[in-house]
N, C-alpha and C positions, 0 to 999 in steps of 0.2 A: 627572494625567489624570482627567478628568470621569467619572464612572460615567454612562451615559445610561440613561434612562429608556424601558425597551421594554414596551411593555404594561403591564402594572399592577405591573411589579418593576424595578431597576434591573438592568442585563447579568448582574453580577456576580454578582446572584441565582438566572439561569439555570442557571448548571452543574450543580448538584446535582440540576435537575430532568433534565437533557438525560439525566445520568447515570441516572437512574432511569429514565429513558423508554427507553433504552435496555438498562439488566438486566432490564426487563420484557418484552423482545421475544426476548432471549435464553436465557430458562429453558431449552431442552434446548440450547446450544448446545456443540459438541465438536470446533468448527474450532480447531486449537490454535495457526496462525498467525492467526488473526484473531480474539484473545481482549479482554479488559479492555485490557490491557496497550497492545497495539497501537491502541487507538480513543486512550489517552489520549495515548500518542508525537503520533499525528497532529494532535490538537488542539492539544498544545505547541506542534508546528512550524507548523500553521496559524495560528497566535495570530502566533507569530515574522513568519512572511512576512507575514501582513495586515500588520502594524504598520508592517514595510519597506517596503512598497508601498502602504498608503494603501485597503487593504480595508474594507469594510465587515465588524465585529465579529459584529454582531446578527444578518448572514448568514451568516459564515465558522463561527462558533463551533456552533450547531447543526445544521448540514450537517458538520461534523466528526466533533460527538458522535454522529451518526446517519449517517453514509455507507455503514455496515456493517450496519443493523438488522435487513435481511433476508441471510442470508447461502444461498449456492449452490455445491455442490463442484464444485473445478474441473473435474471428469471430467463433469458433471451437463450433456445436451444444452440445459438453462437458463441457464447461465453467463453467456453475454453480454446475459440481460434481468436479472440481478441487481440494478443497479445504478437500474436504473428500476423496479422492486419495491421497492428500498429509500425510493426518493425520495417514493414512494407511500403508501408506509405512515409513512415520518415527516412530509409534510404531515398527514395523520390524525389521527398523534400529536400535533403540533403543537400544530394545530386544538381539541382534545379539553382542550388545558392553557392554550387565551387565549392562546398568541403570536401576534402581527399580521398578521392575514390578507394585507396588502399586502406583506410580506417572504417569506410563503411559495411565490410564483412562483422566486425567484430560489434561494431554498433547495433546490424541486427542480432546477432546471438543476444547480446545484451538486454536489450527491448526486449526479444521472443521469451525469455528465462526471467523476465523478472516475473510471469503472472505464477500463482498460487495453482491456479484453476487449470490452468496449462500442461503444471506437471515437467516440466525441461529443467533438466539440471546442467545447472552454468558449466561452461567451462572451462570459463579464464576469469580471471580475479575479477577484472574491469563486468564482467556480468556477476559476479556471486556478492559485488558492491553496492552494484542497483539493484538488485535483487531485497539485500538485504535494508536498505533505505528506505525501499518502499514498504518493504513489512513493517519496518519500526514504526512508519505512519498509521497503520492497523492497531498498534499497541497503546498502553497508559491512558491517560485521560483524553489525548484526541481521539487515537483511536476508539476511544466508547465512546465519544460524542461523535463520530463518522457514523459508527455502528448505529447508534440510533435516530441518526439524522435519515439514513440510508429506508432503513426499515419502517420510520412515519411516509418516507415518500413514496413505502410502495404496499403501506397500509397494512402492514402485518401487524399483530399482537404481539405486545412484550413479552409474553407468557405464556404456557399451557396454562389454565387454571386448575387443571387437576394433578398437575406433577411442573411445575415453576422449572425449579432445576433436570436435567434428562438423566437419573439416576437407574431405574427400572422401563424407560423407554429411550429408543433409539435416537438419538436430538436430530430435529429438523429444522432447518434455520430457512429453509425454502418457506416455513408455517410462523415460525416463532422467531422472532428477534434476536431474543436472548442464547439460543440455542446458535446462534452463529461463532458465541466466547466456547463452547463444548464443542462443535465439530473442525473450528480453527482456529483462532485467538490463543489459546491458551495452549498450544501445541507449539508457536511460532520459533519461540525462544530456542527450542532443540535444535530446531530447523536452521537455522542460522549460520551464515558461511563464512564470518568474519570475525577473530577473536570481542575487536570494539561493536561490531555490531550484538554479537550475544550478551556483551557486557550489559546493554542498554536493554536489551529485551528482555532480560530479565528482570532488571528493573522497574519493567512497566509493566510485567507481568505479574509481580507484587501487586502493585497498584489494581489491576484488573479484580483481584483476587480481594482484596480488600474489600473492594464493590458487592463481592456475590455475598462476602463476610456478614456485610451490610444489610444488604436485599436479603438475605436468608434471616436474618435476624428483625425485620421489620417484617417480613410476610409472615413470621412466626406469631409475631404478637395478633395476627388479626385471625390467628388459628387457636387463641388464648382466650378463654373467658375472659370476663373483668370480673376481677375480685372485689367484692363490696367493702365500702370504703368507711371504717368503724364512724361510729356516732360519739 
């Protein structure tokens, strides 16, 4: 595969800068689902689907490395402009370090359309790729260790204790944890804009489901008498 020539560096010379461009934006950062960690899962898998689908690189890869640079708590009346605060500040960035001014339009759509909470529907592949990248991090077994890493740091309860699951009440995941796999989690899969990305979501959508299979089946037992156990 050809290294292309983007600006005055070949692609593959970018990442270490994206990367910097982005620890530089995060020095107090203490979201601990949206760490290092999580930017680089997404770039993997954005890397992945571009390739499956015929993405442009030079767009997909930096709107990866940067789709998080400004970050917003979820409880924060801000939340749903995050995502256009981020696309803001890494054209800036961009701009600041020589990448192609004519790439940075589609860079911010990118950015702007990948948030959930946002509501922007992509409109070029190179965004419905990060778009979809970053949901699948949401998904399977990371995505519920996010989910729950997310919700101990900002003290919520796993549960309602009078209805666990939100069958007969409206789920509210602003209150309860768990109720964040009922108001988005388990909705994601449909949502999904890329043949291989819904491949995968559904996949880990299984998985998710398993979980509740589980939890429902142990919160059951502590809603069971015990049976006395013959002599």
């Amino acid at each position: 595969m050809v290294d292309p020539l983007i600006g005055p560096r070949p692609l593959s010379a970018w990442g270490p800068i994206f990367e910097a461009l982005l620890r530089q934006t995060w020095a107090d950062c203490t979201d601990p689902a949206h760490d290092l960690s999580h930017v680089q899962r997404v770039v993997q898998w954005a890397q992945r689907l571009a390739l499956s689908e015929g993405a442009d690189l030079a767009i997909v890869l930096p709107a990866a490395w940067l789709h998080d640079c400004v970050l917003v708590p979820k409880d924060h009346p801000d939340r749903s402009h995050a995502s256009r605060q981020a696309a803001d500040r890494a054209v800036l960035l961009l701009r600041e370090v020589g990448y192609p001014e004519n790439l940075l339009p589609a860079i911010h759509h990118a950015i702007e359309a990948h948030s959930f909470s946002a509501g922007i529907s992509p409109r070029t592949l190179e965004a419905r790729v990060v778009q979809d990248a970053d949901r699948l991090d949401a998904l399977g077994a990371i995505g519920l260790a996010r989910m729950l890493m997310l919700g101990g740091a900002t003290g919520r309860p796993l549960y309602d204790p009078t209805e666990p699951f939100p069958h007969q009440r409206s789920p509210d995941d602003h209150r309860y944890v768990l109720d964040h796999l009922f108001t988005k989690l388990l909705h994601l899969a449909d949502r999904m804009q890329t043949d291989a990305g819904r491949r995968e979501a559904r996949r880990r959508t299984e998985f998710l489901q398993m979980f509740l299979n589980e939890l429902q089946r142990e919160l059951d037992q502590y809603n069971t008498p015990p049976s006395r156990t013959p002599t």
